[in-house]
C-alpha positions, 0 to 999 in steps of 0.5 A, a space after each residue: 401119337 406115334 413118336 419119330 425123328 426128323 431131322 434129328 428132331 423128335 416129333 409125334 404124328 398124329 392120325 388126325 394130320 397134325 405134329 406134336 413137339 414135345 420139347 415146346 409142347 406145341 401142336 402144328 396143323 396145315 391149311 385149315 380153310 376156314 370158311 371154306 363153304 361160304 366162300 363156295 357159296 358166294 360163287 353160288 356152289 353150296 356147301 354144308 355150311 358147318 365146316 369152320 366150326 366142325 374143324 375147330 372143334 377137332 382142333 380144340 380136341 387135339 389140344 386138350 388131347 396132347 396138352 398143347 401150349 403152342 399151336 403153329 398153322 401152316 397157312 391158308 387157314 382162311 380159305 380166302 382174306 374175307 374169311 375172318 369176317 365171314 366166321 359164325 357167332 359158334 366159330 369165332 367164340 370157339 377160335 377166341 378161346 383156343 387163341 387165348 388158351 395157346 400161344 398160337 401163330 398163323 403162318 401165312 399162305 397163299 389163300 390167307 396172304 394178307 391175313 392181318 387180324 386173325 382174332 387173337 394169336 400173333 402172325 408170321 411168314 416163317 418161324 424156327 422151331 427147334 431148327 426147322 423152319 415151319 413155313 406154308 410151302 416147301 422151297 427145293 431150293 432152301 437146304 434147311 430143314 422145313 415142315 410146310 404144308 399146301 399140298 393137302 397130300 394123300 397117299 392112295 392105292 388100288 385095292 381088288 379093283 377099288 381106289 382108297 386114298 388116306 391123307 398123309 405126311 409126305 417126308 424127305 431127307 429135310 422136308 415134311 408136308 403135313 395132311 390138310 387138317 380142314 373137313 372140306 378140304 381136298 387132296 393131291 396125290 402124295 406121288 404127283 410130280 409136284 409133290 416130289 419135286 419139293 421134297 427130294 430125293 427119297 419121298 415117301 408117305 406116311 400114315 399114323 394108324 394108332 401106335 404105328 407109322 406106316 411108311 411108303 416109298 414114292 416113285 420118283 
């Protein structure tokens, strides 16, 4: 965990993607997409269909990791409102101890809108932590500090000819996207227009590489 501030808030970045607050002992992740493949699969796109059980074993690894109490999701958890019926025997037993094991909360997004029994855990629009508003997407024209999630961003750069490309935090002056946490999940490029025109002034991208957070400004 590589201690930092935000908004005069003390936070942990985690290399895996996610945030620890300390002060609440709560852990916050972004747009897991579970049953993500599945839902590929009924389109007739097949994909390895292990990606829901293999994300929540790295959750249930960051909670014992970090000694999480509280666990914040920051939308499109479910990849689509059919989600939750669709989890695997495995899934489901391993999400129903992870609700029972944390006071846990799923922020709603635009794939999991509609989202009404998560199998445990309470559900939220938006919630305050410590004065910053946890919500799925970043709003330029709210002024109030917010970690959200949505884009899936990743920093990327040309190195001796080859593309590499790492997912990232991507900061502002008062807003915070997290990396997406899903295994099956894709990105946008951290210096994409749309990334920062809903972060402000000053974006830049950041990586947790074990005791260091590596910072890189983003053209404007």
């Amino acid at each position: 965990m590589v201690p930092f501030s935000f908004c005069s808030v003390d936070l942990c970045a985690l290399a895996e993607g996610g945030l620890f607050h300390s002060a609440s002992r709560s852990l916050l992740l972004a747009d897991l997409h579970l049953e993500k493949a599945s839902s590929y699969a009924r389109r007739g796109q097949m994909l390895p269909p292990y990606d829901s059980i293999e994300t929540l074993r790295r959750v249930a690894a960051l909670v014992e990791r970090t000694g999480a109490e509280a666990l914040y999701c920051l939308g499109d958890s479910f990849h689509d409102r059919g989600g939750v019926a669709r989890l695997p025997d495995e899934a489901l037993g391993l999400l129903g101890l992870l609700t029972a094991k944390t006071r846990w909360t799923w922020i709603t997004g635009n794939h999991d809108a509609a989202i009404s029994d998560p199998l445990g855990g309470h559900v939220a629009a938006e919630v305050d932590l410590d004065g910053l508003l946890l919500r799925h997407e970043a709003d330029p024209a709210d002024p109030r500090p917010e970690i959200s999630g949505h884009y899936h961003p990743r920093y990327q750069v040309t190195l001796r000819g080859r593309r590499v490309s790492r997912p990232c935090f991507v900061a502002g002056r008062s807003k915070l996207i997290l990396p997406s946490f899903g295994v099956l999940t894709g990105g946008m490029n951290a210096a994409d227009p749309v990334i920062l025109k809903a972060v402000g002034a000053d974006a830049r991208a950041l990586i947790a590489v074990q005791e260091k957070l590596l910072d890189f400004p983003l053209a404007a």
